[in-house]
C-alpha positions in Angstrom: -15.7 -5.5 -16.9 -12.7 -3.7 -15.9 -11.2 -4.9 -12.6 -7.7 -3.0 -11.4 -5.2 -5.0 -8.7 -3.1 -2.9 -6.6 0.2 -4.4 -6.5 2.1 -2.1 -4.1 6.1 -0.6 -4.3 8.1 -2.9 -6.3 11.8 -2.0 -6.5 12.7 -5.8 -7.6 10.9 -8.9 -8.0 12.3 -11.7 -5.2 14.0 -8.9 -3.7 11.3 -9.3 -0.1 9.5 -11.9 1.3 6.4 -10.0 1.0 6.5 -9.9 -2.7 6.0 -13.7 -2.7 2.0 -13.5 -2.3 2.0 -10.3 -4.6 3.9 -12.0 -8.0 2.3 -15.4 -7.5 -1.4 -13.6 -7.5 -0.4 -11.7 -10.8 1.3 -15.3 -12.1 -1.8 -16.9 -11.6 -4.3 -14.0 -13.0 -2.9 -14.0 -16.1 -3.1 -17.7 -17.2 -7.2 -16.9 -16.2 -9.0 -17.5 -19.2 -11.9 -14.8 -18.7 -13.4 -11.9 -20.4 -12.9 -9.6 -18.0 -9.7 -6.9 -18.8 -7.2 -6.3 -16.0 -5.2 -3.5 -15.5 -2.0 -3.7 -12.7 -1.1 -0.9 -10.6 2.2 -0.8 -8.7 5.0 1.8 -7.7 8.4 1.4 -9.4 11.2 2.9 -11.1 10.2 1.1 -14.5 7.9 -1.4 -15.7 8.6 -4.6 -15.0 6.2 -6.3 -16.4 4.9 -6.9 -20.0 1.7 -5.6 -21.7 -0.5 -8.9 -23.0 -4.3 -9.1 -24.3 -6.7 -8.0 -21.9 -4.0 -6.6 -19.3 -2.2 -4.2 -18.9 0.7 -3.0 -16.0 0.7 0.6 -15.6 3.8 1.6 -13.6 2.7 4.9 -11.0 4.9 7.9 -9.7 5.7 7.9 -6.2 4.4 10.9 -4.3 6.4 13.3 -3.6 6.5 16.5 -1.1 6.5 19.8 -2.6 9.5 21.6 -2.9 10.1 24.5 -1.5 12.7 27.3 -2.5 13.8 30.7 -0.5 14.5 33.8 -2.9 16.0 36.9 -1.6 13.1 38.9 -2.9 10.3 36.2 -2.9 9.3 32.5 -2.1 8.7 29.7 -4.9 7.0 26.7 -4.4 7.9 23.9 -7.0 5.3 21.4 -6.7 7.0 17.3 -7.9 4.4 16.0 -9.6 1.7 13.5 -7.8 0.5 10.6 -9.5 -3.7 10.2 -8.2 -4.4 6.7 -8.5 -8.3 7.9 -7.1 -7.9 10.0 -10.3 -6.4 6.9 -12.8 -9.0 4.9 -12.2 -11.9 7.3 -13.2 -9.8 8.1 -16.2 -9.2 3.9 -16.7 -12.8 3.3 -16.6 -12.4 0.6 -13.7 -15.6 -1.0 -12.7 -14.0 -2.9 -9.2 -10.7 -2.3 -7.4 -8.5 -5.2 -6.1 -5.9 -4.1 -3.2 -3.4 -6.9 -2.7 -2.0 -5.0 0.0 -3.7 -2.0 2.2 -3.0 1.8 -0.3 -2.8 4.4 2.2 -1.9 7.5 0.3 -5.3 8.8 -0.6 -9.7 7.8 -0.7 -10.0 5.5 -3.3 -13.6 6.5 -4.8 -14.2 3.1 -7.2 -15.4 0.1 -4.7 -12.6 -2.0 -3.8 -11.8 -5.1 -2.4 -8.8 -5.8 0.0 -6.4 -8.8 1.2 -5.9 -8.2 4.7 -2.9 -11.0 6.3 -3.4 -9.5 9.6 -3.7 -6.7 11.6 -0.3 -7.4 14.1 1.0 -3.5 13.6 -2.6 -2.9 16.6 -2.4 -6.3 18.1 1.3 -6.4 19.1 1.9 -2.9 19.1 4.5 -3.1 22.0 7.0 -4.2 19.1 9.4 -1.5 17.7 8.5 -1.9 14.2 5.1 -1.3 15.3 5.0 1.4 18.0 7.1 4.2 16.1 5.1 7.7 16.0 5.4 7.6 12.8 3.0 4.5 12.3 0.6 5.5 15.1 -0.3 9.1 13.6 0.2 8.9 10.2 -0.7 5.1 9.4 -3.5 4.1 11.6 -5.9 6.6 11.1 -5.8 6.2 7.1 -5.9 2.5 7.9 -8.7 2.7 9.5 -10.5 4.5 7.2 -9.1 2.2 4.1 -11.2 -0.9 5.7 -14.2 1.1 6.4 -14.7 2.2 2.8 -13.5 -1.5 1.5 -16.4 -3.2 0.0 -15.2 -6.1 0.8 -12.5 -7.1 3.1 -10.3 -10.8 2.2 -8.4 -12.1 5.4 -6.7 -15.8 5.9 -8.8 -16.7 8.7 -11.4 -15.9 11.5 -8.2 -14.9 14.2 -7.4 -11.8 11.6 -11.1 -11.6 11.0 -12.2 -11.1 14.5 -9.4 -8.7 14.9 -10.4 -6.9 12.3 -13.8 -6.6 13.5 -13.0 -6.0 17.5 -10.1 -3.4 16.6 -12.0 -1.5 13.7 -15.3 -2.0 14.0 -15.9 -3.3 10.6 -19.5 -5.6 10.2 -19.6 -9.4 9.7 -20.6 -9.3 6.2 -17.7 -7.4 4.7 -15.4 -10.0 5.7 -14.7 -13.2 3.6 -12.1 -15.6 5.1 -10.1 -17.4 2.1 -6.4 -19.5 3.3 -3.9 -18.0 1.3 -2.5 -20.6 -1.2 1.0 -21.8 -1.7 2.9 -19.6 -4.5 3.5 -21.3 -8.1 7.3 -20.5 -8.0 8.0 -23.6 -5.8 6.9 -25.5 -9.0 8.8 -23.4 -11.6 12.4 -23.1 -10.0 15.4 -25.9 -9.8 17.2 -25.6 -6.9 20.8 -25.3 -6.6 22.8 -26.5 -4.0 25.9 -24.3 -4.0 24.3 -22.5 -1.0 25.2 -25.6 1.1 28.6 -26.4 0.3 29.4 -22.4 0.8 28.0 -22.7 3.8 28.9 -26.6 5.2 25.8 -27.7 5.3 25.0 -31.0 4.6 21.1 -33.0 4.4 19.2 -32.9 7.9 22.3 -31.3 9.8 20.0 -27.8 10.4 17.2 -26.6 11.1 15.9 -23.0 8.8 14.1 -20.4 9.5 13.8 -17.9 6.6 12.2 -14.7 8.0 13.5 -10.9 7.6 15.2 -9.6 10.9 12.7 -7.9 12.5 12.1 -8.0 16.5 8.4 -9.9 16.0 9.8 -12.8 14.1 11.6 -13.8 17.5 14.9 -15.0 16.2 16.0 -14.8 19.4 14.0 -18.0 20.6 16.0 -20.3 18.5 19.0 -19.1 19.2 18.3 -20.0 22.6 17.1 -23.0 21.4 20.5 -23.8 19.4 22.2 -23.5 22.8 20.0 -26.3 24.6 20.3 -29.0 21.4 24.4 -27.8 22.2 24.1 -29.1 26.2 22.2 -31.9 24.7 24.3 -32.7 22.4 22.0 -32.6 19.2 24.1 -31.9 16.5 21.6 -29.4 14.9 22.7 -26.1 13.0 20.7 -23.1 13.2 20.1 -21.6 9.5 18.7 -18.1 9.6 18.1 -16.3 5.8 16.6 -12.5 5.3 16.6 -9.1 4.9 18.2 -6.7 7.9 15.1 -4.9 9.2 17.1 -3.8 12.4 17.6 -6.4 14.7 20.4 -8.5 13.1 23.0 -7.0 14.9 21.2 -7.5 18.1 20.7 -11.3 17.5 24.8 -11.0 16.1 25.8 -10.1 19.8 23.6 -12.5 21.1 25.1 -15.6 19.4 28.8 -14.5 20.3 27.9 -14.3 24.0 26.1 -17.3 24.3 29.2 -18.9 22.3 27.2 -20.4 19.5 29.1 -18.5 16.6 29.8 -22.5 15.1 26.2 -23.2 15.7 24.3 -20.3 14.0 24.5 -19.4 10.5 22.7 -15.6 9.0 22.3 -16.1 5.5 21.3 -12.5 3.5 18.6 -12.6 1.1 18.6 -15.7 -0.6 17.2 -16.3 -4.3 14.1 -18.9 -5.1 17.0 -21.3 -6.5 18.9 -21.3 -3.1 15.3 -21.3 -1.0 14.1 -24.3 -2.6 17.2 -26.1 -1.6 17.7 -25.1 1.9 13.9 -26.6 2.5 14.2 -29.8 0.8 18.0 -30.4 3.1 16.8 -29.0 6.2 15.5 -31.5 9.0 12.7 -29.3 9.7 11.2 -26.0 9.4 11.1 -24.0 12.8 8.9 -20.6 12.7 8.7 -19.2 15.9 7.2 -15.8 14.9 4.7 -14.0 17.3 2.9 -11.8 14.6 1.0 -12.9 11.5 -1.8 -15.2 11.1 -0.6 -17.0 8.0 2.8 -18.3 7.0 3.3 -19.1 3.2 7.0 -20.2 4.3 5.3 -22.9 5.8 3.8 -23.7 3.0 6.8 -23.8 0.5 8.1 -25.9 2.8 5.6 -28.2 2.6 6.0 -28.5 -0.5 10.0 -29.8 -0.7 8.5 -32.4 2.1 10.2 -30.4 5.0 8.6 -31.1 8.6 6.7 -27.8 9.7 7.2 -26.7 13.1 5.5 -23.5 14.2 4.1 -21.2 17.0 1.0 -22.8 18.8 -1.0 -19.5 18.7 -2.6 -17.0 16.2 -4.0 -18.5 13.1 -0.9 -20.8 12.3 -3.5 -23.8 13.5 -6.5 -22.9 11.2 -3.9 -22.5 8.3 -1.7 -26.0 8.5 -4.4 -27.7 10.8 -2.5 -31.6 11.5 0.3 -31.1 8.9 2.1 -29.2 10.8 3.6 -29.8 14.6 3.0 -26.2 17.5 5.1 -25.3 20.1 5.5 -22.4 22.5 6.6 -19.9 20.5 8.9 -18.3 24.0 9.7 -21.4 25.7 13.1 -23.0 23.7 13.2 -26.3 25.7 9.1 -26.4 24.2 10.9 -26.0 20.8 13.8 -28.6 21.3 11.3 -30.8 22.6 8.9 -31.0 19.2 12.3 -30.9 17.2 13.0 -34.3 19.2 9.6 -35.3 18.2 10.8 -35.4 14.5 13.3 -38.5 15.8 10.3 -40.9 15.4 10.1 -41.6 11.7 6.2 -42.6 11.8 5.8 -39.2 13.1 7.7 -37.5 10.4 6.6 -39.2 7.6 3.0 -38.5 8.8 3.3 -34.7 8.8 5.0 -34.5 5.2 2.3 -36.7 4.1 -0.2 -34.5 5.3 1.9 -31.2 4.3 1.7 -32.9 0.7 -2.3 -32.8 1.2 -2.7 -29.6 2.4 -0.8 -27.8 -0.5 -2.5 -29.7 -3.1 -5.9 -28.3 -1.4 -4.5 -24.6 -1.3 -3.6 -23.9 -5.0 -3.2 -20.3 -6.3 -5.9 -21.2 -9.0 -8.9 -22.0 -6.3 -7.8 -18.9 -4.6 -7.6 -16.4 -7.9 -11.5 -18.5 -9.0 -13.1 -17.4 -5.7 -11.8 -13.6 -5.8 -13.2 -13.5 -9.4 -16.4 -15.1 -8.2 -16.2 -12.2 -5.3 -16.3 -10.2 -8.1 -18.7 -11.0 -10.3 -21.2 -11.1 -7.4 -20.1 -7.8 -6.4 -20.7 -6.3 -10.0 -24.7 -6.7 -10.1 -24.3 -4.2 -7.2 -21.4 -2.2 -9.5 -24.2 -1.7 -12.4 -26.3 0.5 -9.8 -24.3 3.6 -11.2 -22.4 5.4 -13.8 -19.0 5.2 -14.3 -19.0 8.2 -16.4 -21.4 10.3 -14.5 -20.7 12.8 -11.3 -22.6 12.3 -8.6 -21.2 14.9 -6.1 -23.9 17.7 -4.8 -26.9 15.4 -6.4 
């Protein structure tokens, strides 16, 4: 059987958080020993990826508007060439479709699964990021449609999924709830402490919080938090690391204001090398974000025995169940309070052991067995029809 995976645009592997869940899926695929053939799809400049038995990576054009050019004595339309993927994948010969993130550019016709994370863009819409016309009239609707025709839709668990069925009607049934596992790099990659000294950092002087800058991940909480442990005199740093989505500046004027400029530290994108070691010297890992229903940040931190503390609400609690310690994700003395908690070493100890436990139950290789099993399942349906066949006006 032929199943395609939908891998998205990527410009440069590591380059976005997002990414994370995408590579490790397609790390993990290919060591599957099956006799099913694979075939990648993604957006990018070139392919980044190398050809192997029973897979293949085939790299797609972006879509492009047409172009359109004004002649004194007539009007020419030069139409950029559109790659279909609808169209690929009747020429491919895939039986079953796999959509590691949501494809909004056209009907897909082959029956397709998809990994939903959440559905934050309709449940916190008052956010910029998620409000902008642009989203509401062009996204939504195709989004919408996308998890109607889904055969079957893959979420982290039953917050997202009864989101997913209150906000888009979509039946029982199609759901299954998997918890996303904890990527393979964190075993692959040495870390390298350079990122410390640059930055005078030293083992259990910070607290980290890797998340891009945008307005939903609620930077602003712990920087407000940073200036409580200050008039408590907890000698705590602040390490912030991620990608500019907008708000940085913002958070910027904030810390200069509130006088914490010695206190607060933004870090750019960092690689997997500097990651690793900014989780295993941190004191603990503080997520306050108010959107998502999953955190696999949470769960790479787990792995280099950082202490997890995260926002009481969403699906953060079915994900890390006890290995993990919730606070109020807009209330900072809530937050300096459970990072006080981390003082008693019983405590501590007790939620890295039971980090430790957690990520040894969510592997990438019991996730990638029960989408293939998905799919099997699926495919005594699949054999109902052609592939080759047409069956429109029949």
């Amino acid at each position: 059987m032929k199943i395609g995976f939908y891998l998205g645009d990527i410009k440069k592997p590591e380059s976005q958080g997002d990414l994370t869940f995408e590579l490790s899926f397609v790390d993990e695929v290919l060591s599957q020993k099956t006799t099913h053939e694979f075939i990648f799809y993604y957006f990018g400049k070139k392919n980044i990826f190398k050809n192997q038995e029973n897979v293949k990576f085939v790299c797609l054009k972006h879509y492009k508007k047409p172009e359109i050019s004004f002649h004194p004595m007539c009007i020419k339309t030069y139409k950029t060439p559109i790659c279909s993927l609808n169209y690929r994948l009747k020429k491919d010969n895939v039986n079953i479709m796999f959509f590691l993130k949501p494809y909004l550019h056209e009907h897909i016709e082959t029956p397709y699964f998809a990994i939903i994370r959440d559905v934050a863009h309709r449940v916190l819409n008052y956010f910029p990021e998620f409000n902008s016309n642009r989203i509401i009239e062009k996204k939504e609707k195709k989004f919408a449609l996308f998890l109607t025709y889904a055969s079957q839709i893959i979420t982290c668990n039953n917050v997202v999924k009864n989101d997913i069925k209150t906000l888009y009607n979509v039946i029982d049934e199609k759901i299954t709830v998997m918890s996303l596992p904890a990527p393979n790099w964190i075993k692959k990659v040495k870390s390298d402490d350079f990122i410390l000294k640059a930055n005078g950092l030293i083992k259990n002087s910070y607290i980290f919080y890797p998340a891009q800058f945008w307005s939903h991940k609620n930077h602003i909480r712990l920087i407000l938090a940073a200036q409580v442990m200050k008039e408590q005199n907890i000698n705590l740093k602040v390490v912030f690391s991620g990608l500019d989505k907008g708000n940085k500046q913002y958070l910027i004027k904030k810390v200069k204001e509130l006088d914490l400029n010695d206190d607060i530290i933004f870090l750019d994108y960092v690689s997997q090398k500097e990651l690793s070691s900014l989780y295993k010297n941190a004191y603990a890992f503080v997520y306050p974000c108010l959107a998502g229903a999953d955190s696999i940040s949470a769960l790479e931190a787990m792995y280099y025995n950082c202490p997890v503390l995260i926002s009481d609400h969403l699906g953060y609690n079915q994900q890390l169940k006890k290995a993990a310690l919730y606070f109020n994700p807009l209330d900072e003395i809530d937050i300096v309070e459970k990072i006080k908690t981390l003082n008693d070493i019983q405590i501590k100890d007790e939620l890295i052991s039971k980090g430790q436990l957690l990520i040894k139950e969510l592997t990438p290789k019991d996730y990638i067995e029960k989408c293939l099993n998905l799919i099997d399942n699926f495919y005594l349906i699949r054999q109902c029809w052609s592939l080759k066949e047409s069956y429109d006006n029949k």
